[in-house]
Kinemage of the C-alpha trace (Angstrom):
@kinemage 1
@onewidth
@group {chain A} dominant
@subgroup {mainchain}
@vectorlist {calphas} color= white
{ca unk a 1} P -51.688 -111.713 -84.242
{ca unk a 2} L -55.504 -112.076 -84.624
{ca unk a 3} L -55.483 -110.549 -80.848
{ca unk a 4} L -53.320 -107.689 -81.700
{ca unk a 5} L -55.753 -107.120 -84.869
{ca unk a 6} L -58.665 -107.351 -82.506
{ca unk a 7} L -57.339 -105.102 -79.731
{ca unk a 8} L -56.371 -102.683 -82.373
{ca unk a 9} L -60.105 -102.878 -84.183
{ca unk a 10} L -61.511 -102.221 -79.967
{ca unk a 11} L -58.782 -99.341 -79.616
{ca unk a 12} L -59.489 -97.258 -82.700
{ca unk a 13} L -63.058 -96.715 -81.852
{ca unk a 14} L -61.978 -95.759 -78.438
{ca unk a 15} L -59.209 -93.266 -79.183
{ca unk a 16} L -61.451 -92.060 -81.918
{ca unk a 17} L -63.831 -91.354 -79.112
{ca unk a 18} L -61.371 -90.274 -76.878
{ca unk a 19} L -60.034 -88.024 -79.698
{ca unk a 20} L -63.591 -86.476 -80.105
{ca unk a 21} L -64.091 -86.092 -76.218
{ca unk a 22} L -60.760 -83.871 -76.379
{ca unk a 23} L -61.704 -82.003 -79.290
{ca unk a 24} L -65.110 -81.088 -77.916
{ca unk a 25} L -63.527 -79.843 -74.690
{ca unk a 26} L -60.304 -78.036 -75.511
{ca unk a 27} L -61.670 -76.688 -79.017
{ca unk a 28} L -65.329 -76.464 -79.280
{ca unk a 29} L -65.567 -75.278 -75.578
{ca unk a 30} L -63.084 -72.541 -75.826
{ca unk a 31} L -64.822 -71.157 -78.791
{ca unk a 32} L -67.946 -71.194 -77.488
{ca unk a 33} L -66.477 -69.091 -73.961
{ca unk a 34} L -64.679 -66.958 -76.372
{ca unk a 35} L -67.643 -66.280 -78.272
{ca unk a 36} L -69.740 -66.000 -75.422
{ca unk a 37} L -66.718 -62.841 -73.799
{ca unk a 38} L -67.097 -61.570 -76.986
{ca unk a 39} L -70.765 -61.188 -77.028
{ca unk a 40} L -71.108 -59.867 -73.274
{ca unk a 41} L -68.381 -56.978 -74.921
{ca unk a 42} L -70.454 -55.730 -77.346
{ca unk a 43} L -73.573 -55.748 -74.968
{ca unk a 44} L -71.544 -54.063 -72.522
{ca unk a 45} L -70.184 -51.437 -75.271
{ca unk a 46} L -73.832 -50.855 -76.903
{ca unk a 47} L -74.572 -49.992 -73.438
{ca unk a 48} L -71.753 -47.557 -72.863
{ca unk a 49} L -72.565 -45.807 -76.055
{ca unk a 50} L -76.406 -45.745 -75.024
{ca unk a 51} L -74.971 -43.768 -72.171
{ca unk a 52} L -73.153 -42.031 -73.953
{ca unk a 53} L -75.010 -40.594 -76.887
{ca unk a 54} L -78.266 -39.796 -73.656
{ca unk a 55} L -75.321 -37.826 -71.621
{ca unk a 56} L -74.874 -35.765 -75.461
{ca unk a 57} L -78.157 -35.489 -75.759
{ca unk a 58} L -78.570 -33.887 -72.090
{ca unk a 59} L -75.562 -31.321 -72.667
{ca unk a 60} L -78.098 -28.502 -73.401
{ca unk a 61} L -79.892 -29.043 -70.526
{ca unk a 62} L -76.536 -29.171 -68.836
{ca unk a 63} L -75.203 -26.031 -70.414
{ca unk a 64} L -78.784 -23.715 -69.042
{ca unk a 65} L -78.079 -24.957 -65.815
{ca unk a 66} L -74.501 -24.381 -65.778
{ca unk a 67} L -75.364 -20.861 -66.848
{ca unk a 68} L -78.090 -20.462 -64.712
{ca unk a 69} L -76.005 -20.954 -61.531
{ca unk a 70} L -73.186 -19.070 -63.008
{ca unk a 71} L -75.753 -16.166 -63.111
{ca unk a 72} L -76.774 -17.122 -59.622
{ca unk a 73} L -72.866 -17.181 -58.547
{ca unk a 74} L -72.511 -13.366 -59.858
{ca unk a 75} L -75.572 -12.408 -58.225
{ca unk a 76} L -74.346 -13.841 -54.899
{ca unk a 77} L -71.051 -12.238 -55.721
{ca unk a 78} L -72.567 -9.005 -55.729
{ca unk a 79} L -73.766 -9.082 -52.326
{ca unk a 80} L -70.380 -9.761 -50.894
{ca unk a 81} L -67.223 -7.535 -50.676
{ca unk a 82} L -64.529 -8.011 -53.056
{ca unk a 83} L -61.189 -9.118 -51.597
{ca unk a 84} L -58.816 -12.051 -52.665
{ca unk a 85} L -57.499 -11.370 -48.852
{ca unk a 86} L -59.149 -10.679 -45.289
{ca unk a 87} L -57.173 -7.698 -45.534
{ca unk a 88} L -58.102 -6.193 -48.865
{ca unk a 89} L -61.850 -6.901 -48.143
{ca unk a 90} L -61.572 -5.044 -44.792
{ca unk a 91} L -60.350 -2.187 -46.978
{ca unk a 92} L -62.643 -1.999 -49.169
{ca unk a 93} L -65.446 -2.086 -46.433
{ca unk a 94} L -64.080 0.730 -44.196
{ca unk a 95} L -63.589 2.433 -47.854
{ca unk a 96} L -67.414 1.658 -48.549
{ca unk a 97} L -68.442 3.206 -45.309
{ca unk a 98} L -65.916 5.878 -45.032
{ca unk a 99} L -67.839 7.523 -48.460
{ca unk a 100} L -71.170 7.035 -47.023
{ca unk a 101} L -70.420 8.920 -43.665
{ca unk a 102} L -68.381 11.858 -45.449
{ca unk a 103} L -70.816 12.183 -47.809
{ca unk a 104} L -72.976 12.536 -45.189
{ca unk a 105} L -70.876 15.216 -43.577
{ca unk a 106} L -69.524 13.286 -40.859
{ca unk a 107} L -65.566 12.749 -40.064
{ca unk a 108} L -64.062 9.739 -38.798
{ca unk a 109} L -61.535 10.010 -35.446
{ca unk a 110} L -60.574 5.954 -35.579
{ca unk a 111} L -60.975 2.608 -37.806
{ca unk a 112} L -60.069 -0.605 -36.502
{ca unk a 113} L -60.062 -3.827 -38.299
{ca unk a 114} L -61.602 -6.620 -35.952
{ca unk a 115} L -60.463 -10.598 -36.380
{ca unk a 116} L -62.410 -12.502 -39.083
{ca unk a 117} L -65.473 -14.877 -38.086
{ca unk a 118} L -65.460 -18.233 -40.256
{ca unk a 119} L -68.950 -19.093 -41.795
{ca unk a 120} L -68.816 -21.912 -43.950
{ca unk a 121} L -66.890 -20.980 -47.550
{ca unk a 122} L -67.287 -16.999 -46.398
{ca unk a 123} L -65.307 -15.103 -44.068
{ca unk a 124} L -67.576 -11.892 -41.839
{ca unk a 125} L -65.351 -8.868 -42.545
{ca unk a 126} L -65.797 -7.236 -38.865
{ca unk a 127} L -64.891 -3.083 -38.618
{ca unk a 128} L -65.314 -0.777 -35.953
{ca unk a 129} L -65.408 3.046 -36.516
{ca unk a 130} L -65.584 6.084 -33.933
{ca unk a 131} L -67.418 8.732 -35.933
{ca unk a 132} L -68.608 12.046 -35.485
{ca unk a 133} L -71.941 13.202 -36.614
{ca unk a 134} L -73.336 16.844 -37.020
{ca unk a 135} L -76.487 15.854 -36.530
{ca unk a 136} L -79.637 12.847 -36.080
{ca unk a 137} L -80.477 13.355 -39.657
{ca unk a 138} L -77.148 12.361 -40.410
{ca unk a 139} L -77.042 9.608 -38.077
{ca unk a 140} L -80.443 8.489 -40.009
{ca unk a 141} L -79.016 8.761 -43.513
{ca unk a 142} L -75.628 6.978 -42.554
{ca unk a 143} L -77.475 3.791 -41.600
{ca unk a 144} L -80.315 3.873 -43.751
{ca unk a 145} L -76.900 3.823 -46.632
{ca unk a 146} L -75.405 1.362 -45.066
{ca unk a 147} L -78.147 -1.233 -44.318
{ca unk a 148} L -79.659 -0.644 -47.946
{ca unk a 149} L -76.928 -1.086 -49.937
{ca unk a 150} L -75.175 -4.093 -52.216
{ca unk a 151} L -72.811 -5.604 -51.402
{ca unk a 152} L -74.723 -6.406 -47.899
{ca unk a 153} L -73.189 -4.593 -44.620
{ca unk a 154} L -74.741 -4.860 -41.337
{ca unk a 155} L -74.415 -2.830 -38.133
{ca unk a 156} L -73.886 -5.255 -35.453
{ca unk a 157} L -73.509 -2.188 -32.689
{ca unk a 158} L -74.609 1.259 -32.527
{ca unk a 159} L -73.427 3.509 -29.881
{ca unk a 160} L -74.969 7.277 -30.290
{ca unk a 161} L -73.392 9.598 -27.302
{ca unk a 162} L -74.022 13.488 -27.151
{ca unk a 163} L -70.805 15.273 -27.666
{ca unk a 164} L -72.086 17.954 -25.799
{ca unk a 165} L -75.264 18.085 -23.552
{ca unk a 166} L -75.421 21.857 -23.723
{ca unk a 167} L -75.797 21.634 -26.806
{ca unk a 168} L -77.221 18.686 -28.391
{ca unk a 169} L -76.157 19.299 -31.959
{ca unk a 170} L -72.563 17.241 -32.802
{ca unk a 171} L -72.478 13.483 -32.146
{ca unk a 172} L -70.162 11.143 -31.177
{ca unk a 173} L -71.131 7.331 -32.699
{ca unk a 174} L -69.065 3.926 -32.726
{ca unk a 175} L -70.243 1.562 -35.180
{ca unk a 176} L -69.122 -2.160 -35.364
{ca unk a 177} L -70.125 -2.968 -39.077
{ca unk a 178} L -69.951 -6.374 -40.659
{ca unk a 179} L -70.094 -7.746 -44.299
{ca unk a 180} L -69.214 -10.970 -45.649
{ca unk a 181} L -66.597 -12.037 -48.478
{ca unk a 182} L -65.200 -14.850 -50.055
{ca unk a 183} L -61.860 -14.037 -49.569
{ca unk a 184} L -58.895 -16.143 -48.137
């Protein structure tokens, strides 16, 4: 008996100590990892909400830019030809130029509609036109109207022939004219 009572006064210390060694690991341990997630959270979520309130405190800035390249888009609209098709824009260019050349007394014998040219997010509207002209002022005017104007329209050729070499008044021109849109 005195051995049990001795083995039993050497094993309480030791599952005491044992008891404490588990204790410290699965308890304390956990808590302190727990604690420690818990604290890397809120640093991480005082950081978001840094972010946060500096991206609220930019959206002025943010709204004049926005509304400066909004104004930039409508000036850059202006300068192309309206269309939500290829075939609308052509339209409205051989419309365009139709009005300049009558105004200018001029009649047109033939319009023809030329494929589209990809350039980047714009489409070149391509038209060719047999016109005739009663005279070289009128030749003058009609592409001083067209190569001054907005919504941009170029003259990629220019053929001026004589209609009749007796007499040199009437004139017979073919224009290939180009403009760009944003159309599909």
């Amino acid at each position: 008996m005195e051995q049990r009572s001795r083995l039993l006064k050497l094993a309480i210390p030791v599952i005491a100590v044992l008891f404490i060694l588990v204790a410290y690991q699965y308890g304390y341990e956990r808590i302190e990892a727990e604690m420690s997630l818990s604290r890397e959270m809120q640093m991480m979520k005082g950081r978001t909400l840094e972010k946060y309130i500096n991206v609220i405190a930019e959206k002025p800035l943010i709204e004049a830019r926005l509304a400066s390249v909004r104004e930039q888009r409508k000036a850059d609209d202006a300068k192309t030809i309206e269309g939500q098709t290829y075939s609308l824009s052509a339209n409205t260019l051989e419309d365009i130029v139709r009005g300049i050349i009558t105004g200018r007394g001029g009649s047109i014998s033939s319009e023809r509609v030329e494929k589209p040219e990809d350039l980047g997010a714009f489409k070149v509207v391509n038209v060719s036109m047999d016109v005739a002209l009663p005279d070289t002022r009128a030749l003058s005017d009609v592409v001083y109207s067209i190569e001054t104007r907005t919504p941009y329209i170029v003259i990629r050729e220019l053929d001026v022939r004589v209609r009749n070499a007796r007499e040199p008044k009437e004139l017979m021109v073919k224009l290939k004219i180009a403009a760009l849109t944003g159309g599909k």
